[in-house]
PQR file of N, CA, C, O and H, with PARSE charges and radii, in Angstrom:
ATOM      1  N   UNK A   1     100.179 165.369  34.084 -0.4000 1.5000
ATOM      2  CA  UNK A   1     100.775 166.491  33.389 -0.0000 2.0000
ATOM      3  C   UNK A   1     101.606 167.290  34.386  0.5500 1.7000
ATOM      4  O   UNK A   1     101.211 167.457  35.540 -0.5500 1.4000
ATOM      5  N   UNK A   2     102.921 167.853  33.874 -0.4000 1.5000
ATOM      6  CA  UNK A   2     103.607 168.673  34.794 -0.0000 2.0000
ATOM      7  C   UNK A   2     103.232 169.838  34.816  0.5500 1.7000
ATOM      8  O   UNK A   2     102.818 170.255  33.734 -0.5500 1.4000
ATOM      9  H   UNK A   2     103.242 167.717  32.937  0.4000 1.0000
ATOM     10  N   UNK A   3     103.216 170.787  35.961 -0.4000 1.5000
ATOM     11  CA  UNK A   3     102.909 172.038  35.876 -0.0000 2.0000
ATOM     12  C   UNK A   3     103.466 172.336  36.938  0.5500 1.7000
ATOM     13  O   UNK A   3     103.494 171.695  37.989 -0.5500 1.4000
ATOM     14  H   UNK A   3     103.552 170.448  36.840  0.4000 1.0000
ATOM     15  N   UNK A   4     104.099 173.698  36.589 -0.4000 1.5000
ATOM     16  CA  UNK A   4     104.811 174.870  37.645 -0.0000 2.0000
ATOM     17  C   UNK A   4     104.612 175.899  37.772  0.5500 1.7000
ATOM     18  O   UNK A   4     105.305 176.690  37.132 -0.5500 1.4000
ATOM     19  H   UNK A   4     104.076 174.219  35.735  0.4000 1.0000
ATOM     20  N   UNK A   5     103.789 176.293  38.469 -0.4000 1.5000
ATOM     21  CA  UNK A   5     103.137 177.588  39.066 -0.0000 2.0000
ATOM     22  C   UNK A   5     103.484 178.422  39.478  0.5500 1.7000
ATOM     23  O   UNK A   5     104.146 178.060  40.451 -0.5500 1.4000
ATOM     24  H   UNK A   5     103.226 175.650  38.989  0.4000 1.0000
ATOM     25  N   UNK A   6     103.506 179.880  39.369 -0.4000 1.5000
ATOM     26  CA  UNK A   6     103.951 180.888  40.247 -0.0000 2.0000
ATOM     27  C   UNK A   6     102.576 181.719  40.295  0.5500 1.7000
ATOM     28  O   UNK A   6     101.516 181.301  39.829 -0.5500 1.4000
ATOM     29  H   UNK A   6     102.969 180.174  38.579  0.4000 1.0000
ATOM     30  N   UNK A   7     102.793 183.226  41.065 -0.4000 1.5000
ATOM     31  CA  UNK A   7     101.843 184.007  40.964 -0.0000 2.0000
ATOM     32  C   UNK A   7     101.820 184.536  39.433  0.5500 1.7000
ATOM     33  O   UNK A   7     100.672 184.891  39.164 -0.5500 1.4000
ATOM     34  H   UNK A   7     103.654 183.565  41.443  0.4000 1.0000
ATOM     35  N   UNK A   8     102.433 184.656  38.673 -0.4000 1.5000
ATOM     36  CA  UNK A   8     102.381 185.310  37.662 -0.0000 2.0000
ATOM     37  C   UNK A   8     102.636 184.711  35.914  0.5500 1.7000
ATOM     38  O   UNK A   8     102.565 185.353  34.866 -0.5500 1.4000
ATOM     39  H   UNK A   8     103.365 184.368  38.892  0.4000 1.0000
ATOM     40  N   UNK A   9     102.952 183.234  36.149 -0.4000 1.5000
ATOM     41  CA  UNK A   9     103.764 182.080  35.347 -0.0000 2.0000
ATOM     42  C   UNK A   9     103.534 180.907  35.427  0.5500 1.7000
ATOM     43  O   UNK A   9     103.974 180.203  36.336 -0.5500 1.4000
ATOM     44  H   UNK A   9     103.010 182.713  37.001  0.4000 1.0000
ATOM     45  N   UNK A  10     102.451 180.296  34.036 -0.4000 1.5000
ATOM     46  CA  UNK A  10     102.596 178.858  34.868 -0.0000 2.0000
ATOM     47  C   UNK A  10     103.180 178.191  33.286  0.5500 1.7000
ATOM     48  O   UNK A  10     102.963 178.383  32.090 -0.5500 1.4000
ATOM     49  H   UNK A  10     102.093 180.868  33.297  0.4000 1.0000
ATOM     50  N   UNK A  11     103.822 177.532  33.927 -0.4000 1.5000
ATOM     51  CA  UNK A  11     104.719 176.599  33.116 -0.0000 2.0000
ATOM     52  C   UNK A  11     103.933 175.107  32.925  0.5500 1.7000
ATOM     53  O   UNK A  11     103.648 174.552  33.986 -0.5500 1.4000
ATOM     54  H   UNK A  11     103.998 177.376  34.899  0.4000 1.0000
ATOM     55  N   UNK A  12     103.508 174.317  31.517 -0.4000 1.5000
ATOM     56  CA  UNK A  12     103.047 173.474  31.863 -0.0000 2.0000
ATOM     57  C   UNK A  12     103.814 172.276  30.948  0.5500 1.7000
ATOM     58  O   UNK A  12     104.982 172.474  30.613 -0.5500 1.4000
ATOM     59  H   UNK A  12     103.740 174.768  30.655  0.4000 1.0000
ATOM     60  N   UNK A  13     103.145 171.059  30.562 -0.4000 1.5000
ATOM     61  CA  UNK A  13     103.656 170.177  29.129 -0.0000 2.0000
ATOM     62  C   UNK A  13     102.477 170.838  28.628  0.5500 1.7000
ATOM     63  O   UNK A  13     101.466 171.462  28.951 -0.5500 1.4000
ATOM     64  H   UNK A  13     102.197 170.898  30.834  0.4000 1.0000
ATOM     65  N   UNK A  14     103.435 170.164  27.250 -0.4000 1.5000
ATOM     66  CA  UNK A  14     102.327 170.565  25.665 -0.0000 2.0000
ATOM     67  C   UNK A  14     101.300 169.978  25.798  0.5500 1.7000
ATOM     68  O   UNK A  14     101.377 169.170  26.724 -0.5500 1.4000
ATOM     69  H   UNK A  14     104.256 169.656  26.988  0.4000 1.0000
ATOM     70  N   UNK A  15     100.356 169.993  25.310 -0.4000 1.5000
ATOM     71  CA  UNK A  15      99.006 169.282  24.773 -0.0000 2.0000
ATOM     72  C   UNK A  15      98.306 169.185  23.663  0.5500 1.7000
ATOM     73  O   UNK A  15      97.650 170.219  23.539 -0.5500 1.4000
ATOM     74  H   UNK A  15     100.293 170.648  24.558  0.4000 1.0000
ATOM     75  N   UNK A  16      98.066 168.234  22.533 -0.4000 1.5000
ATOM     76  CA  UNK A  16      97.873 168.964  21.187 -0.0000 2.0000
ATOM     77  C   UNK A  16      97.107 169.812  21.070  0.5500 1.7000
ATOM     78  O   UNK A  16      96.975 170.054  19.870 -0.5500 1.4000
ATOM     79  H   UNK A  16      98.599 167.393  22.634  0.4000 1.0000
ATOM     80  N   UNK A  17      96.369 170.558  21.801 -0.4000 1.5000
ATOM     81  CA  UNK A  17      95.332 171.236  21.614 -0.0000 2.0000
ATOM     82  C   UNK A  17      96.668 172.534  21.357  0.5500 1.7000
ATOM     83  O   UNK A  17      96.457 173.158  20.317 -0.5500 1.4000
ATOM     84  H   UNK A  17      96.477 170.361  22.775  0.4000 1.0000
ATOM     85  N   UNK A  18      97.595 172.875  21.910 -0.4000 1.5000
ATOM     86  CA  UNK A  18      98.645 174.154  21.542 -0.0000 2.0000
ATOM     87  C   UNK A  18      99.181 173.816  20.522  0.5500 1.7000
ATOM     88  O   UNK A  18     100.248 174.420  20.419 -0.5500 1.4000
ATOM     89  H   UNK A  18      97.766 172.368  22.755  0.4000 1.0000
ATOM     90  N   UNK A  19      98.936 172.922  19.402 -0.4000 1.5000
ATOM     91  CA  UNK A  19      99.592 173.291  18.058 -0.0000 2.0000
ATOM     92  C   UNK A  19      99.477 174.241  17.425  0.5500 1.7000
ATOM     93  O   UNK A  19     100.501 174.659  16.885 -0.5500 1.4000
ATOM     94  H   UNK A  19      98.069 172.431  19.486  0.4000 1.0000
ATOM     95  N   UNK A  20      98.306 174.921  17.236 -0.4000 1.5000
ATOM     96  CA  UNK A  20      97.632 176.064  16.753 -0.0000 2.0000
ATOM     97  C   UNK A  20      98.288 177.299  16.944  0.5500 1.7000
ATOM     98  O   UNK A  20      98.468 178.066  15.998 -0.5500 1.4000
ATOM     99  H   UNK A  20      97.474 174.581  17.674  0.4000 1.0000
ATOM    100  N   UNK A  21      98.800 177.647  18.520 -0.4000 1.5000
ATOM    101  CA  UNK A  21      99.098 178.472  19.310 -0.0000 2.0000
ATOM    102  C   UNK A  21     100.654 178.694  19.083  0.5500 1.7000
ATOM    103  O   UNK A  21     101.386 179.684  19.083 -0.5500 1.4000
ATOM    104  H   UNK A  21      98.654 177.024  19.289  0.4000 1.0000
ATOM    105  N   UNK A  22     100.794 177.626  18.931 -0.4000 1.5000
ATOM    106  CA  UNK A  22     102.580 177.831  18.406 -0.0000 2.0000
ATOM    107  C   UNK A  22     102.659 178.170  17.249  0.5500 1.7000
ATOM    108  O   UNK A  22     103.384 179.041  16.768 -0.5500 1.4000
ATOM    109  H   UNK A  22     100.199 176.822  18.931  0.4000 1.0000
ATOM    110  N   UNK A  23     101.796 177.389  16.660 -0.4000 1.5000
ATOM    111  CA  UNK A  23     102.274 177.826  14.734 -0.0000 2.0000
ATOM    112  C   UNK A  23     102.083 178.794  14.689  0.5500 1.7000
ATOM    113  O   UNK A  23     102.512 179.261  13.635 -0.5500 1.4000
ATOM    114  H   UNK A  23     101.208 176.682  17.051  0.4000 1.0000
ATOM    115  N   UNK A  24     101.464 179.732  15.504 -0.4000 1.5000
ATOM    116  CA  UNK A  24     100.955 181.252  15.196 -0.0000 2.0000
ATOM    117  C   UNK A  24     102.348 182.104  15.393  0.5500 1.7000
ATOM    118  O   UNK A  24     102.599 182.960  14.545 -0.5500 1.4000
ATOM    119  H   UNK A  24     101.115 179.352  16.361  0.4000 1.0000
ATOM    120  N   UNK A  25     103.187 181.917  16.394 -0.4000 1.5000
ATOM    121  CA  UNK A  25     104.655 182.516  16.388 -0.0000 2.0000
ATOM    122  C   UNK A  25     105.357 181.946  15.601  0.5500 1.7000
ATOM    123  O   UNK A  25     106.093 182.633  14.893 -0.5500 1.4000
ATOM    124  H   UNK A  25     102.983 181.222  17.083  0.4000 1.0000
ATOM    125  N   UNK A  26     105.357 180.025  15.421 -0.4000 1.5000
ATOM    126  CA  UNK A  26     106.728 179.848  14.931 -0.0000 2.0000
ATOM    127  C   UNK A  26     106.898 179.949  13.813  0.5500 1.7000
ATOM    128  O   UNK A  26     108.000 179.581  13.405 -0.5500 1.4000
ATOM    129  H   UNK A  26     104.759 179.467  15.995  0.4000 1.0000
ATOM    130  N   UNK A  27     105.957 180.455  12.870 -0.4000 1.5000
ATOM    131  CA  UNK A  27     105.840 180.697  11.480 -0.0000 2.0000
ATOM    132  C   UNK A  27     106.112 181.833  11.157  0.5500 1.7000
ATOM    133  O   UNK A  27     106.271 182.127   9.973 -0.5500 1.4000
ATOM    134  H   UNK A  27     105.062 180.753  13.202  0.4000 1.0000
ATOM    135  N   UNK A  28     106.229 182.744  12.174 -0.4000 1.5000
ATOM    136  CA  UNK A  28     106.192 184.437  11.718 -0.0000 2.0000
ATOM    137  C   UNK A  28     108.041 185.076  11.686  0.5500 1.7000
ATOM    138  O   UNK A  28     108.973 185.285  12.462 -0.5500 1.4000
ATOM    139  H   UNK A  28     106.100 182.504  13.136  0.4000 1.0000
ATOM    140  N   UNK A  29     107.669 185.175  10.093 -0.4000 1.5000
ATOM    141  CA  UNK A  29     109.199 185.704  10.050 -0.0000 2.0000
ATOM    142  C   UNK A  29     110.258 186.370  11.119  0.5500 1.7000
ATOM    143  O   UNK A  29     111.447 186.127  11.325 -0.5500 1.4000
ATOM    144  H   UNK A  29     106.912 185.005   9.462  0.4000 1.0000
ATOM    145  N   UNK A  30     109.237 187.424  11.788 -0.4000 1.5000
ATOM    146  CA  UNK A  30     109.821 188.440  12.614 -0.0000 2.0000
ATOM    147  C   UNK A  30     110.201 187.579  13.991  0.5500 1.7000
ATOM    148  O   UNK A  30     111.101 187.388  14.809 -0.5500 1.4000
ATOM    149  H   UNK A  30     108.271 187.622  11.621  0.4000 1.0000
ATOM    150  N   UNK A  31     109.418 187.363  13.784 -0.4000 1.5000
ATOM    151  CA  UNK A  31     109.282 185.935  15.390 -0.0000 2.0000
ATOM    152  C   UNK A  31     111.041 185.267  15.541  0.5500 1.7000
ATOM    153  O   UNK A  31     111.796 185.177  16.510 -0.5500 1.4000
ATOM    154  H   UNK A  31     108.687 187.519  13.119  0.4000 1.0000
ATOM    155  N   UNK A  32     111.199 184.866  13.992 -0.4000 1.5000
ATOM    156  CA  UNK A  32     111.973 183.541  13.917 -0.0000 2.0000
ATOM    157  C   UNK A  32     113.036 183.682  13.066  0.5500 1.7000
ATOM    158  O   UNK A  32     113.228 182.979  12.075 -0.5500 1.4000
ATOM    159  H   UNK A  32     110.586 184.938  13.205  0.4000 1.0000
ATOM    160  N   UNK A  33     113.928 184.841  13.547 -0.4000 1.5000
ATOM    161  CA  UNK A  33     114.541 185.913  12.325 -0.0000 2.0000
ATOM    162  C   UNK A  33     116.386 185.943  12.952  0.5500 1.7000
ATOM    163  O   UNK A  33     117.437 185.834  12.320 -0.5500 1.4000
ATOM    164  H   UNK A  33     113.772 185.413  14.352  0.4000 1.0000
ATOM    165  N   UNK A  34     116.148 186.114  14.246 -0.4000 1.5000
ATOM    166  CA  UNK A  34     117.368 185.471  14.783 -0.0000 2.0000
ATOM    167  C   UNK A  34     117.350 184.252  15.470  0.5500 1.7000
ATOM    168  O   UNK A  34     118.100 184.249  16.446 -0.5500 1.4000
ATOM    169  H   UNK A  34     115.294 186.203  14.758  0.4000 1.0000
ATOM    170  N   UNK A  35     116.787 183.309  15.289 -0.4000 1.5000
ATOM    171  CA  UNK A  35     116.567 181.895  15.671 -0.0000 2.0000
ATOM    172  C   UNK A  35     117.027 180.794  14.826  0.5500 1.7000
ATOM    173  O   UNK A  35     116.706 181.031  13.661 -0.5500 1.4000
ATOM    174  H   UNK A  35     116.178 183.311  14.496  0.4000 1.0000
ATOM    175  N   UNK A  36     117.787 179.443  14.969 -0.4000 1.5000
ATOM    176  CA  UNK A  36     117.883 178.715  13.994 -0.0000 2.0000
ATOM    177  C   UNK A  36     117.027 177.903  13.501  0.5500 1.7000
ATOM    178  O   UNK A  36     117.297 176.756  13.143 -0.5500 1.4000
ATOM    179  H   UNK A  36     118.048 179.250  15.915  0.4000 1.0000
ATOM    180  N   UNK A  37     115.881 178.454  13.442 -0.4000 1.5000
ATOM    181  CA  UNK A  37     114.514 177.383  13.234 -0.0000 2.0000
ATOM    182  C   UNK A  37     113.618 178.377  12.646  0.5500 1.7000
ATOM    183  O   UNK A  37     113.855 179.575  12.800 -0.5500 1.4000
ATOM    184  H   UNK A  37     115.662 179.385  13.734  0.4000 1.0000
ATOM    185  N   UNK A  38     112.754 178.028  12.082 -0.4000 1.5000
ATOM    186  CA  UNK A  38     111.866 179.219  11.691 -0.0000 2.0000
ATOM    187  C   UNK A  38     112.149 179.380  10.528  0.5500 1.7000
ATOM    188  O   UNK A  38     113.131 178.915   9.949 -0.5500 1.4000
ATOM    189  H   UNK A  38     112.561 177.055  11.956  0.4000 1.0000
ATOM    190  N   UNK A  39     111.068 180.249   9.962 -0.4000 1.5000
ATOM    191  CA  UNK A  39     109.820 180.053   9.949 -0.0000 2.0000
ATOM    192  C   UNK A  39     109.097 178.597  10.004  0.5500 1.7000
ATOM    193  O   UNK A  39     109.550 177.966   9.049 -0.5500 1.4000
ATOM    194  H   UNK A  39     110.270 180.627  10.433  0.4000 1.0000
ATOM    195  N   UNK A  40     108.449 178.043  10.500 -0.4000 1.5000
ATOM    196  CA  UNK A  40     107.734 177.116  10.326 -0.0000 2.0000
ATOM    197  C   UNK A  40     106.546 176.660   9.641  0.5500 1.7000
ATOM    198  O   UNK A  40     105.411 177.061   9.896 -0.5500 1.4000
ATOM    199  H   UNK A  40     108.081 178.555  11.276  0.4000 1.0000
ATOM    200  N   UNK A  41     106.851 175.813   8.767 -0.4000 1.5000
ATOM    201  CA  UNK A  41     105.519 175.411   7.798 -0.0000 2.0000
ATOM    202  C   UNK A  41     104.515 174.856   9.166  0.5500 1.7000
ATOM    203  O   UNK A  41     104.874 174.820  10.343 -0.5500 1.4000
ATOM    204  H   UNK A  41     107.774 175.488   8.561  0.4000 1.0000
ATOM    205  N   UNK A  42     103.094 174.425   8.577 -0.4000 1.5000
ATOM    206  CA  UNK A  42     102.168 173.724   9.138 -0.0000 2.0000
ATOM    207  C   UNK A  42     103.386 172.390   9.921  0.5500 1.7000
ATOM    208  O   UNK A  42     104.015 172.418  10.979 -0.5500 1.4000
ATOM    209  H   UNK A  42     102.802 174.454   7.621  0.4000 1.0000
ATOM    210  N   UNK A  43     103.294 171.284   8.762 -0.4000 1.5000
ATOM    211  CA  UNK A  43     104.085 170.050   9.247 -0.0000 2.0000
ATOM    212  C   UNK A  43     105.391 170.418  10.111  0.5500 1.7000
ATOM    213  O   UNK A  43     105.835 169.671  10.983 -0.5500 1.4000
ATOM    214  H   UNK A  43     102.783 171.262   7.903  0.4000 1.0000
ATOM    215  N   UNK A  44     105.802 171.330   9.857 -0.4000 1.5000
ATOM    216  CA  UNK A  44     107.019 171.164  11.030 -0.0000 2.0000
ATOM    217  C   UNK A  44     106.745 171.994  12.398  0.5500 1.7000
ATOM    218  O   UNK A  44     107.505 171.940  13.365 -0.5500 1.4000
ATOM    219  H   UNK A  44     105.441 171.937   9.149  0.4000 1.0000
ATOM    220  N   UNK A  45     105.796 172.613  12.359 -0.4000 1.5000
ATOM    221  CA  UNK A  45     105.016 172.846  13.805 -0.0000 2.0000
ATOM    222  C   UNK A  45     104.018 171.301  14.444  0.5500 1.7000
ATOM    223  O   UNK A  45     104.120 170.978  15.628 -0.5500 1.4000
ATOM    224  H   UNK A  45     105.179 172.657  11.573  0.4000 1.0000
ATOM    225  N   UNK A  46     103.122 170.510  13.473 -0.4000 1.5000
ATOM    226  CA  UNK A  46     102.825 169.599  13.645 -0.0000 2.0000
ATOM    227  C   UNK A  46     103.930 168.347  13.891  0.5500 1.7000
ATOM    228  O   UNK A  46     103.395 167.288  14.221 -0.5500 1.4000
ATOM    229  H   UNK A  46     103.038 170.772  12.512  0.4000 1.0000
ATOM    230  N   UNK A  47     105.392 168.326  13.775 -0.4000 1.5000
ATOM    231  CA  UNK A  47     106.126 167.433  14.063 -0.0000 2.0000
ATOM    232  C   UNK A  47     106.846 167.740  15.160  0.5500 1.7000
ATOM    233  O   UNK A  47     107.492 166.857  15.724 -0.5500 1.4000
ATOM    234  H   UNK A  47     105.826 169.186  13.507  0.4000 1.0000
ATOM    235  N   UNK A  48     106.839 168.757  15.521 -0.4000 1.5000
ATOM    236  CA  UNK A  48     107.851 168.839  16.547 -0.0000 2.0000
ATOM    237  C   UNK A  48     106.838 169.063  17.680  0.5500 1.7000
ATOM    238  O   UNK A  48     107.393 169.036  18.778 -0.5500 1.4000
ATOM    239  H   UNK A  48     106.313 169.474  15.064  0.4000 1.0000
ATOM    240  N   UNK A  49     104.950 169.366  17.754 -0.4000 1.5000
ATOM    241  CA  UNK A  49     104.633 168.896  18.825 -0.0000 2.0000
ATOM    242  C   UNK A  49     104.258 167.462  18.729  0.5500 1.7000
ATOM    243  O   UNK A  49     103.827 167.196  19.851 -0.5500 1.4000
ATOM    244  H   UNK A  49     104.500 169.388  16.861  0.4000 1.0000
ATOM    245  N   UNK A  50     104.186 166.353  17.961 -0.4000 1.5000
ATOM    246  CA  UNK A  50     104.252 165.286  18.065 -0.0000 2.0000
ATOM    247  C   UNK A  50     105.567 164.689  19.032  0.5500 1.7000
ATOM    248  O   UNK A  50     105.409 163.851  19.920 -0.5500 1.4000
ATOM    249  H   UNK A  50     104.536 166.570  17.050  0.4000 1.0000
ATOM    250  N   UNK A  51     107.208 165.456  18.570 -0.4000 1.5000
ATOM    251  CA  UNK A  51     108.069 164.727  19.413 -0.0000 2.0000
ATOM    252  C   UNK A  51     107.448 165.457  20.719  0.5500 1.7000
ATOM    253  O   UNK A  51     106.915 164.780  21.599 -0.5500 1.4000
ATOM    254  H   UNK A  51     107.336 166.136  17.849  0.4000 1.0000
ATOM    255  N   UNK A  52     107.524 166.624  20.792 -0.4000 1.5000
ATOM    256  CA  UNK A  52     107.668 166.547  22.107 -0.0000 2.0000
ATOM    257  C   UNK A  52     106.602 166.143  23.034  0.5500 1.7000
ATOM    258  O   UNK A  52     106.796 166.055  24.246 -0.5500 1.4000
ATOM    259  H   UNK A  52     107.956 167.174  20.078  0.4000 1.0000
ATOM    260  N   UNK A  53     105.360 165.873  22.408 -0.4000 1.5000
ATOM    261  CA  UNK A  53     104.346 165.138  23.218 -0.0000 2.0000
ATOM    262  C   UNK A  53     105.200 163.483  23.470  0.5500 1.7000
ATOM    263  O   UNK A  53     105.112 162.853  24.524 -0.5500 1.4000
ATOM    264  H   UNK A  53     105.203 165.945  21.423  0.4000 1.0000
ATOM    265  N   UNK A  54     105.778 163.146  22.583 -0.4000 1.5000
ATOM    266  CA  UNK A  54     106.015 161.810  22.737 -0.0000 2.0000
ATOM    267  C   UNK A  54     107.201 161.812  24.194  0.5500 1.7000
ATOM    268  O   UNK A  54     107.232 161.048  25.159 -0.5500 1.4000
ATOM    269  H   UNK A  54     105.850 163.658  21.727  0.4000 1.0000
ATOM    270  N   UNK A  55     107.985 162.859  23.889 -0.4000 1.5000
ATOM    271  CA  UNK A  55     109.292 162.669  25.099 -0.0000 2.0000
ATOM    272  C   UNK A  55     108.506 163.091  26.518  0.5500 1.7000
ATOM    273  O   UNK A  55     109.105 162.745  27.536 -0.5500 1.4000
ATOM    274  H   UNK A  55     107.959 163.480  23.105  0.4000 1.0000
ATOM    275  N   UNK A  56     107.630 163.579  26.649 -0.4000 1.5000
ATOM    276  CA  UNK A  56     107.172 164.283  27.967 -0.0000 2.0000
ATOM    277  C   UNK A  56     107.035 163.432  29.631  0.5500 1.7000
ATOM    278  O   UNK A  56     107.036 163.928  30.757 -0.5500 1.4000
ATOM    279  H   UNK A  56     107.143 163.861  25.822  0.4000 1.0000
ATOM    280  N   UNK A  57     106.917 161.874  29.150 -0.4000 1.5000
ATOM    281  CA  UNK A  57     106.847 160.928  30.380 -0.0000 2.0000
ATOM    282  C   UNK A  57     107.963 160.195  30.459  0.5500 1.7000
ATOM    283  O   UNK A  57     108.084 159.319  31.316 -0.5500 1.4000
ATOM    284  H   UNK A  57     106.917 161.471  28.235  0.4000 1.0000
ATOM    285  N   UNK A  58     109.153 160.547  29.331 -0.4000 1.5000
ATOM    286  CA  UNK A  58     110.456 159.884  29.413 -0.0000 2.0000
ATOM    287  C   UNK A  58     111.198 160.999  30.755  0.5500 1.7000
ATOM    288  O   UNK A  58     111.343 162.207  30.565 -0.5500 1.4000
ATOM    289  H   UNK A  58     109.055 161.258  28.635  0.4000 1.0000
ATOM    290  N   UNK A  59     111.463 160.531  31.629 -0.4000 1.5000
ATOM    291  CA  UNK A  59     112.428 160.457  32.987 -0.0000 2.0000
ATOM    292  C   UNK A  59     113.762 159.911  32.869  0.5500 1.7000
ATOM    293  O   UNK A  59     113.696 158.914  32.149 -0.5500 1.4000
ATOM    294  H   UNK A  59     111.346 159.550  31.783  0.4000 1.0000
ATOM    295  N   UNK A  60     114.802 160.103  33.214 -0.4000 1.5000
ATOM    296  CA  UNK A  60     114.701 162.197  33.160 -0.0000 2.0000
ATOM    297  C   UNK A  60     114.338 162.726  31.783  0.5500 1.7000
ATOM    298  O   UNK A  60     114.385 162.247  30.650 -0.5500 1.4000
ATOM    299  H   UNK A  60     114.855 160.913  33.798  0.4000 1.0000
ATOM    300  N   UNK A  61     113.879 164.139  32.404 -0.4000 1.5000
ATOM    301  CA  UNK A  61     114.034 164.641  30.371 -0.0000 2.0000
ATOM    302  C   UNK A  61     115.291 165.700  30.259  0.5500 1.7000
ATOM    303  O   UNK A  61     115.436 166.793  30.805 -0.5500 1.4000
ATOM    304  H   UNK A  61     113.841 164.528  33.324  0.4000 1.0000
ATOM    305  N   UNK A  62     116.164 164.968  29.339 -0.4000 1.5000
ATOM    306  CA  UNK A  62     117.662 165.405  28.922 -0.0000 2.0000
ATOM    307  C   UNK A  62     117.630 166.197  27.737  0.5500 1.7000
ATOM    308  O   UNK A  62     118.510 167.043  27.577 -0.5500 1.4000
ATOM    309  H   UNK A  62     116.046 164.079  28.895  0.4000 1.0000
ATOM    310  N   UNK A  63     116.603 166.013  26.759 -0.4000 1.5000
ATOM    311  CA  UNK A  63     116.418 166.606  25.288 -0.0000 2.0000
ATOM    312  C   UNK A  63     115.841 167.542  25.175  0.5500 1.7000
ATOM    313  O   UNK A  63     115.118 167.807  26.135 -0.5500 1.4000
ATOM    314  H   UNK A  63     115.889 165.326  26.889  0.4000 1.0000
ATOM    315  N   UNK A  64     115.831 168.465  24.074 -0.4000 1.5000
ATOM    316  CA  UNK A  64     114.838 169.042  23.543 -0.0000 2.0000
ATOM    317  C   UNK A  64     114.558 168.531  22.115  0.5500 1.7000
ATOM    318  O   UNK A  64     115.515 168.275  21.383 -0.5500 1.4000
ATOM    319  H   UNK A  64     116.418 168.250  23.293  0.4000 1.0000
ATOM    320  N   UNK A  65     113.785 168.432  21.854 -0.4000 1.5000
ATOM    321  CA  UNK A  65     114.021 167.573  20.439 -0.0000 2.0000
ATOM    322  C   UNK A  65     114.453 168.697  19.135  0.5500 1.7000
ATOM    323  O   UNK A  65     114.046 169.858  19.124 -0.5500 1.4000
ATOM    324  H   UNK A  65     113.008 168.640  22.449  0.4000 1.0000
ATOM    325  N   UNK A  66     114.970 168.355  18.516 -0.4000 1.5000
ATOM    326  CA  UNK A  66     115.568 169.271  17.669 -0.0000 2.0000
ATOM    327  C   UNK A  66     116.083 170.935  18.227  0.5500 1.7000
ATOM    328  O   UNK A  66     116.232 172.009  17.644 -0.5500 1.4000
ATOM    329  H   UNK A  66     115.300 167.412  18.525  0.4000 1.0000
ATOM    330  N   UNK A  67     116.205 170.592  19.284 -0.4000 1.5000
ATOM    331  CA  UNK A  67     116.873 171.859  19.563 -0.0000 2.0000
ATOM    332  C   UNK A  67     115.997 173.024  19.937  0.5500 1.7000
ATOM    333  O   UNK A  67     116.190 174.054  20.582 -0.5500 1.4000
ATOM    334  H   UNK A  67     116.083 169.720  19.757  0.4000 1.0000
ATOM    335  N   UNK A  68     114.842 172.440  19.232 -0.4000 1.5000
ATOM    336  CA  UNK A  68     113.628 174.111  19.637 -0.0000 2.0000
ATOM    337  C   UNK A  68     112.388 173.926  18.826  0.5500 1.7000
ATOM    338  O   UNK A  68     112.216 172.739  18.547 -0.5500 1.4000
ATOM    339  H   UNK A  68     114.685 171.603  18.708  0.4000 1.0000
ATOM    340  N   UNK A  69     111.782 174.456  18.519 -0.4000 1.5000
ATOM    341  CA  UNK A  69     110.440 174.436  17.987 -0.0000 2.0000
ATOM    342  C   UNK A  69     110.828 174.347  16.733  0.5500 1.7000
ATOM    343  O   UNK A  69     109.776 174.148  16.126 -0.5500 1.4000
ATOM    344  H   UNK A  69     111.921 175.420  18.745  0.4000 1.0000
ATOM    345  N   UNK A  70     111.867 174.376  15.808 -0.4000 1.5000
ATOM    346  CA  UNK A  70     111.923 174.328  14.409 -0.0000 2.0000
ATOM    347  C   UNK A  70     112.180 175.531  13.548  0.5500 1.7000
ATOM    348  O   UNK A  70     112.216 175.417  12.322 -0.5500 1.4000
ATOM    349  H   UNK A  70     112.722 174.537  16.300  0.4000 1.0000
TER
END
């Protein structure tokens, strides 16, 4: 797994265990109000951490998959 550390920031890959954790923002109107994605149902928080679990060991990584969380 990648991870980037600072004192105050750590940056890591997804893991399905953060589906939960996302759907909790990417669903919330206010959240996702000037964004081109959003609100997010269940399945399209559940699909877009499926891609991006899938792209995470592809080298280089050039994508984001759909552009953002949905």
């Amino acid at each position: 797994m990648f991870q980037l550390a600072g004192e105050r920031l750590t940056l890591r890959d997804f893991v399905p265990a953060d589906e939960a954790a996302l759907h909790e923002f990417c669903s919330d109107p206010v959240v996702t109000e000037f964004t081109d994605w959003g609100p997010n149902t269940v399945e399209d928080t559940r699909s877009f951490v499926a891609d991006v679990l899938a792209r995470q060991d592809i080298t280089p990584r050039e994508t984001c998959p759909r552009g953002g969380p949905r």
